[in-house]
Backbone as JSON Lines, residues from 0, in Angstrom:
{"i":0,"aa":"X","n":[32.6,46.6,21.73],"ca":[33.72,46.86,22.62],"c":[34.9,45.93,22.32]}
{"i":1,"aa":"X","n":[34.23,44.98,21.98],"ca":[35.82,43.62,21.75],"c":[36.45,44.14,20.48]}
{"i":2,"aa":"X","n":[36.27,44.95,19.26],"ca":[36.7,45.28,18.44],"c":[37.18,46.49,18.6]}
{"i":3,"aa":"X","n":[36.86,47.5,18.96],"ca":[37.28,48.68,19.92],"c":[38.56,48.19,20.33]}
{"i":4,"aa":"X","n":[38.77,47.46,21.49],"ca":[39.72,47.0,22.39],"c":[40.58,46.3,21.29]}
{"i":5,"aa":"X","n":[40.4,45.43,20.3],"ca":[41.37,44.64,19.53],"c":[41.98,45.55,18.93]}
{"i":6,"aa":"X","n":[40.82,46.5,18.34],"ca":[41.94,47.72,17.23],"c":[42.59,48.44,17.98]}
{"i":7,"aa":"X","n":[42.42,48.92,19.15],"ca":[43.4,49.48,19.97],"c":[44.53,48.98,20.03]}
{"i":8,"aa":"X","n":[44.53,47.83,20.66],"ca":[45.68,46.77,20.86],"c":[46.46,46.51,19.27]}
{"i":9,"aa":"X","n":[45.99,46.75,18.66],"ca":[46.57,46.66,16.84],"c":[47.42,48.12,16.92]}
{"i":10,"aa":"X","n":[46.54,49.11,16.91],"ca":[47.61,50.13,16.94],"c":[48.72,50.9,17.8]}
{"i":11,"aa":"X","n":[48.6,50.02,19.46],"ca":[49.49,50.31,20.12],"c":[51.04,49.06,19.56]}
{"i":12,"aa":"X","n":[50.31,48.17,18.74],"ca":[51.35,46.98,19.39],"c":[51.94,47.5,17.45]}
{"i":13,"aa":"X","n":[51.38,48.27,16.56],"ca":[51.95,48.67,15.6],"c":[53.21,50.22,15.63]}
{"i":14,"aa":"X","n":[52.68,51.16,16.6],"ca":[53.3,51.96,16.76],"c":[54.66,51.8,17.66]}
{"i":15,"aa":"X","n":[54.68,50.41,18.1],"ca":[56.32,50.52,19.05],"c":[57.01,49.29,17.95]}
{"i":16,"aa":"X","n":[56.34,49.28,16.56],"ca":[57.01,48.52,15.72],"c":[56.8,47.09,15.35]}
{"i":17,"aa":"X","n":[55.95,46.6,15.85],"ca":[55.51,45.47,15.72],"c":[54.85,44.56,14.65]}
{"i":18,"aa":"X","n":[54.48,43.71,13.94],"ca":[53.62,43.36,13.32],"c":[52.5,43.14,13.48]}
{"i":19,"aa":"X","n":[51.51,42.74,13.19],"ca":[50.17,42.56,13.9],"c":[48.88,41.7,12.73]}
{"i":20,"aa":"X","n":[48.57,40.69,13.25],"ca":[47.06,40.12,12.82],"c":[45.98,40.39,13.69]}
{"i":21,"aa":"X","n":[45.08,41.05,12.99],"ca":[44.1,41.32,13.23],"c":[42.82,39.88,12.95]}
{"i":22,"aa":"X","n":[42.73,39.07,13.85],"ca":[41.11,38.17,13.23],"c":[39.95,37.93,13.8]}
{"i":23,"aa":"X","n":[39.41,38.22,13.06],"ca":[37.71,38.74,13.46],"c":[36.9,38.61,11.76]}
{"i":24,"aa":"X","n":[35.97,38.8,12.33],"ca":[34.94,38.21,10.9],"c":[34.8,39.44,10.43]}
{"i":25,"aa":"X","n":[34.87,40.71,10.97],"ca":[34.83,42.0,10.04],"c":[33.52,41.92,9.3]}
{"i":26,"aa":"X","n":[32.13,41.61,9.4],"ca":[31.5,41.77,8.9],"c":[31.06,43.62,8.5]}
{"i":27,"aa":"X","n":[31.17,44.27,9.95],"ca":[30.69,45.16,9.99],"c":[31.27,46.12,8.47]}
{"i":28,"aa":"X","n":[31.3,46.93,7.41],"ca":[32.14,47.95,6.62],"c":[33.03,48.83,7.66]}
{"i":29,"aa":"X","n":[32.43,48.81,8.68],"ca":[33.24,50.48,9.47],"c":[34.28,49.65,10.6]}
{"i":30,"aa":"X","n":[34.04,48.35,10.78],"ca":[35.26,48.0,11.56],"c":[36.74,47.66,10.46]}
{"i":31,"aa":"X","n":[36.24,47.22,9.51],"ca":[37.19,46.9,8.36],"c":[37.57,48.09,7.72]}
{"i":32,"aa":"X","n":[37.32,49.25,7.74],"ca":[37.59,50.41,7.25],"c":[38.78,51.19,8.77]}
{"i":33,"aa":"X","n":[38.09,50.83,9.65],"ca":[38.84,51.02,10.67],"c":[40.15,50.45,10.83]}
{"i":34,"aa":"X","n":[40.33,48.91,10.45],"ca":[41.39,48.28,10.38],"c":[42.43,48.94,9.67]}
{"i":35,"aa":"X","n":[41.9,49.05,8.34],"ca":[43.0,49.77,7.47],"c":[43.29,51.48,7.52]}
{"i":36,"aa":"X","n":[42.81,51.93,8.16],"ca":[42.77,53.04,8.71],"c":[43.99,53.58,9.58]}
{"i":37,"aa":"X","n":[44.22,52.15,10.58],"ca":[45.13,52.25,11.55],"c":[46.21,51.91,11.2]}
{"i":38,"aa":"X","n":[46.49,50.96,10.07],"ca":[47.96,50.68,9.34],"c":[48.16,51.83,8.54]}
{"i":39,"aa":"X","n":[47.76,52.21,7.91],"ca":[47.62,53.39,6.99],"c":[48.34,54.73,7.58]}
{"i":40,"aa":"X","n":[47.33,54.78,9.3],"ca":[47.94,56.07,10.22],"c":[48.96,55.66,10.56]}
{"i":41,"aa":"X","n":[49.77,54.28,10.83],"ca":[50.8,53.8,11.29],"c":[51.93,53.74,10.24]}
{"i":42,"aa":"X","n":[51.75,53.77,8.89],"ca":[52.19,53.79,7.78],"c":[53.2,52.56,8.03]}
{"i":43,"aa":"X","n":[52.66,51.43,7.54],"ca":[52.68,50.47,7.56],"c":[51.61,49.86,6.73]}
{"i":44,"aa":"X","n":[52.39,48.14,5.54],"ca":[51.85,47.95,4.82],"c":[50.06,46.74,5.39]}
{"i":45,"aa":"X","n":[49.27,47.13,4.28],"ca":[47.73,46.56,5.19],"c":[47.53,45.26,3.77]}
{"i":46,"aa":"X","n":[47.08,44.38,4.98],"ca":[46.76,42.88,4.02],"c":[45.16,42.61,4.34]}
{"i":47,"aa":"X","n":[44.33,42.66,3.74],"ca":[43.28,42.51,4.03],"c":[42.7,41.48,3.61]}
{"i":48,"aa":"X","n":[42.89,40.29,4.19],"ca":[42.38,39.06,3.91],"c":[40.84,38.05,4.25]}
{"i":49,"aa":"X","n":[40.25,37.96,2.79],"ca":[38.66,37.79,3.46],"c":[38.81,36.17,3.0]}
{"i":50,"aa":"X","n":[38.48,35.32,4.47],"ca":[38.39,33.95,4.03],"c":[36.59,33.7,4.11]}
{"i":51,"aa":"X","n":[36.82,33.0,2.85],"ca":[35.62,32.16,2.04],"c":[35.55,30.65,2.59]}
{"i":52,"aa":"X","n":[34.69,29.94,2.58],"ca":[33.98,28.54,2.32],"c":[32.62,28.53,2.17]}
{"i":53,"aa":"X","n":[32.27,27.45,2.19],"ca":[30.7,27.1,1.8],"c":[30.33,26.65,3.34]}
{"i":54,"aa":"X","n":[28.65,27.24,3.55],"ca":[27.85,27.31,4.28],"c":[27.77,26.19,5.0]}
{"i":55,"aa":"X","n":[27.7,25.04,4.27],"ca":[27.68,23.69,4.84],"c":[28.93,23.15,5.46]}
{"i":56,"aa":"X","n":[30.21,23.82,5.24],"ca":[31.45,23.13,5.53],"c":[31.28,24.14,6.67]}
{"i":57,"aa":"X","n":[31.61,25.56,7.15],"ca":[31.72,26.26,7.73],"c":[30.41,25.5,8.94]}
{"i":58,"aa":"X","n":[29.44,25.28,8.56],"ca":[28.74,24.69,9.69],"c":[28.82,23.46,10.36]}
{"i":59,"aa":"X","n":[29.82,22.62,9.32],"ca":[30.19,20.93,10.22],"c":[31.46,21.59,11.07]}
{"i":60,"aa":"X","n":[32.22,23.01,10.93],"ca":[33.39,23.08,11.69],"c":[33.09,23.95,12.9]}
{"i":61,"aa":"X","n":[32.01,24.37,12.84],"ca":[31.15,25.27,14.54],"c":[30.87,24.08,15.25]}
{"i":62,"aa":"X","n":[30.27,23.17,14.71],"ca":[29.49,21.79,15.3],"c":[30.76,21.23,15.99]}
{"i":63,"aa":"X","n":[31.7,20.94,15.15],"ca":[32.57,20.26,15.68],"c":[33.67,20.86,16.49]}
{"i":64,"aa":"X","n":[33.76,22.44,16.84],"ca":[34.39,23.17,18.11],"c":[34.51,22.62,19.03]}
{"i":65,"aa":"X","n":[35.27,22.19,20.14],"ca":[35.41,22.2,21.29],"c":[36.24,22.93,22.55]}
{"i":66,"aa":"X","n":[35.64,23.68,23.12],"ca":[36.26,24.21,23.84],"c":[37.1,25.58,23.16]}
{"i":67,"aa":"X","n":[36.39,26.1,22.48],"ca":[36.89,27.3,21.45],"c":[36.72,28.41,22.3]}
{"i":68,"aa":"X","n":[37.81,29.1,21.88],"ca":[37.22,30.75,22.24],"c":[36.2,31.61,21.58]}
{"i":69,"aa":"X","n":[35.79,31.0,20.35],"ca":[35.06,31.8,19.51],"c":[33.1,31.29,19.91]}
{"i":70,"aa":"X","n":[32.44,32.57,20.37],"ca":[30.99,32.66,21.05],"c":[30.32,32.46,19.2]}
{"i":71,"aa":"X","n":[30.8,32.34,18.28],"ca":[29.85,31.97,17.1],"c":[28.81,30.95,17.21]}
{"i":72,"aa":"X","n":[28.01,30.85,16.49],"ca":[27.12,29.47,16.56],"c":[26.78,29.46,14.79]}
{"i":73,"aa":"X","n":[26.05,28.15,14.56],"ca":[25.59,28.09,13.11],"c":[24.38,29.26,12.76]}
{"i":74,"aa":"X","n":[23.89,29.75,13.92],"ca":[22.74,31.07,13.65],"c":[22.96,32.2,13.13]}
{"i":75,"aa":"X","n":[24.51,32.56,14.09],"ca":[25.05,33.93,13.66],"c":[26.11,33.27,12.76]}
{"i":76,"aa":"X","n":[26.65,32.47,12.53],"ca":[27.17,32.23,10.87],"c":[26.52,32.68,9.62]}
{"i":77,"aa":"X","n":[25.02,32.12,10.03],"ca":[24.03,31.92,8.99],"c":[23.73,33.95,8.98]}
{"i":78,"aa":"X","n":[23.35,34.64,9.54],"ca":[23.15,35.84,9.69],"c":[24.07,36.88,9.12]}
{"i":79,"aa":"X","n":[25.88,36.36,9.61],"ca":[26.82,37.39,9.05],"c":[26.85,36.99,7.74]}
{"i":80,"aa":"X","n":[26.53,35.82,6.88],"ca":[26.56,35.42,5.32],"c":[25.21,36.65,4.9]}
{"i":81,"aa":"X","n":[24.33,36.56,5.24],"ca":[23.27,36.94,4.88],"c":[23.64,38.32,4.85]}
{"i":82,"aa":"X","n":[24.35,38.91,5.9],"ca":[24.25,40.62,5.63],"c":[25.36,40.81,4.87]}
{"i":83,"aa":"X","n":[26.53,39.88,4.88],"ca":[27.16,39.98,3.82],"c":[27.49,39.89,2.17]}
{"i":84,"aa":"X","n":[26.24,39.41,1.81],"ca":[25.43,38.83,0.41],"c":[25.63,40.46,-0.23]}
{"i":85,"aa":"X","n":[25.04,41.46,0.44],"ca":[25.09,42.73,-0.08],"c":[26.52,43.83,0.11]}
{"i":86,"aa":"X","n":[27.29,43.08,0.32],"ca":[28.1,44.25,0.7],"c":[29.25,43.82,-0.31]}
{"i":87,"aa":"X","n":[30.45,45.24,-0.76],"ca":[31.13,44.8,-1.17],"c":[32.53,44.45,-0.3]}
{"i":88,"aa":"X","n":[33.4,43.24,-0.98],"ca":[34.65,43.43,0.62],"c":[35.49,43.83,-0.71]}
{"i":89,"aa":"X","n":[36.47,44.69,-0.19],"ca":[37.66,45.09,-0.72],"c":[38.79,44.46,-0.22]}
{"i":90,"aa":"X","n":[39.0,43.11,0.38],"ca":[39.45,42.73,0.81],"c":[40.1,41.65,-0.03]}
{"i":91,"aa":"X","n":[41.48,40.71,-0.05],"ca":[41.74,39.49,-0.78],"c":[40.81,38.52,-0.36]}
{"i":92,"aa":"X","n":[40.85,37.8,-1.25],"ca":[39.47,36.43,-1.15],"c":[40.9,35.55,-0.87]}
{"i":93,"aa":"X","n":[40.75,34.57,0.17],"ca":[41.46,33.25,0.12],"c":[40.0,32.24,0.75]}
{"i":94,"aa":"X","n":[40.27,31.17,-0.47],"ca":[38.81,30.69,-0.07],"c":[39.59,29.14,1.04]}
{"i":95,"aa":"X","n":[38.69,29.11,2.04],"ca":[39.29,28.62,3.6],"c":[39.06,27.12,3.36]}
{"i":96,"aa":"X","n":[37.99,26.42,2.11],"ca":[37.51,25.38,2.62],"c":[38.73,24.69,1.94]}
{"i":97,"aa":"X","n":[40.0,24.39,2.59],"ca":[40.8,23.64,2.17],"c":[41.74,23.55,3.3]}
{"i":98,"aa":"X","n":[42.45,22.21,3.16],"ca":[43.4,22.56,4.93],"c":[44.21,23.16,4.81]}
{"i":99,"aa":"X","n":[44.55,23.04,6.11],"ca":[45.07,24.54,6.52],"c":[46.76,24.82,5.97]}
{"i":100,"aa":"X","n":[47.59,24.04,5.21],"ca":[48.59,23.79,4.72],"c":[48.21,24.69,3.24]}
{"i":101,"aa":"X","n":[46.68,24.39,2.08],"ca":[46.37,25.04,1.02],"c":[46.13,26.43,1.36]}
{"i":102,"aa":"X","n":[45.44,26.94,2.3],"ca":[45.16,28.2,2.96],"c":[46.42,28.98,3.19]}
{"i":103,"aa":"X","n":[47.39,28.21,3.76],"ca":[48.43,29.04,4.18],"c":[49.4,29.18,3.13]}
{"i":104,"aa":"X","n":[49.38,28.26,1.7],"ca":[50.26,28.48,0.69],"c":[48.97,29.57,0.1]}
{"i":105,"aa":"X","n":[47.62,29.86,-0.19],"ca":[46.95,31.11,-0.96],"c":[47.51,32.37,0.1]}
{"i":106,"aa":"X","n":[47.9,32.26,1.47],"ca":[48.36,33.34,2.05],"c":[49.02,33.96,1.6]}
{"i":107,"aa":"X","n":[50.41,33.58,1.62],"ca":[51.64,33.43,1.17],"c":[52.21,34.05,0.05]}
{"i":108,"aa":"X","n":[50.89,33.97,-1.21],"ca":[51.19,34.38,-2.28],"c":[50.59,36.05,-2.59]}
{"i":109,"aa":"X","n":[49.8,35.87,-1.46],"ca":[49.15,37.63,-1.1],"c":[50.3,38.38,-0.2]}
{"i":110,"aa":"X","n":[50.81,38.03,1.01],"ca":[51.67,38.98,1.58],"c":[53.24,38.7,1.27]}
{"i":111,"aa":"X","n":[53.67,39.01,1.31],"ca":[55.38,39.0,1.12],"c":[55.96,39.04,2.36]}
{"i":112,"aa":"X","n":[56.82,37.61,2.7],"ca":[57.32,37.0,3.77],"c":[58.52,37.77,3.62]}
């Protein structure tokens, strides 16, 4: 339902002209197919950005959350890697384990400001 409701909110807040980030872990194929689906019907350009790090870094930065909005834990970290081992993403790779200044210059060079 929370992805339901987000892509909704993506394609209302695209059709009165807007821009829009979509972020969510997209593990699922059919919510990420959905994503680009709705820019596509909106005809409007789609950036599909898949951030990378390593298992161990991604798990000292759940640990160290406070007061986050995000219900993740190191279990279902460990779980969405695992079902993701098999899948392919068609998505850009920007790999995350770097601060957030290196992340946002690999952005940068994928979408056109």
């Amino acid at each position: 339902k929370v992805y339901e409701e987000m892509l909704h909110r993506a394609e209302t807040t695209l059709k009165v002209g807007s821009s829009v980030i979509v972020d969510a872990t997209f593990v699922k194929p059919e919510s990420r197919s959905q994503a680009e689906s709705i820019a596509r019907d909106c005809d409007v350009a789609f950036f599909g950005l898949w951030l990378t790090a390593d298992e161990t870094l991604l798990s000292s930065r759940i640990r160290s959350r406070r007061d986050d909005a995000s219900d993740s834990d190191e279990n279902i970290m460990r779980r969405q890697m695992k079902s993701l081992k098999s899948q392919k993403i068609g998505w850009q790779r920007i790999d995350a384990g770097f601060d957030a200044d290196t992340v946002l210059a690999q952005t940068r060079r994928i979408i056109p400001v």
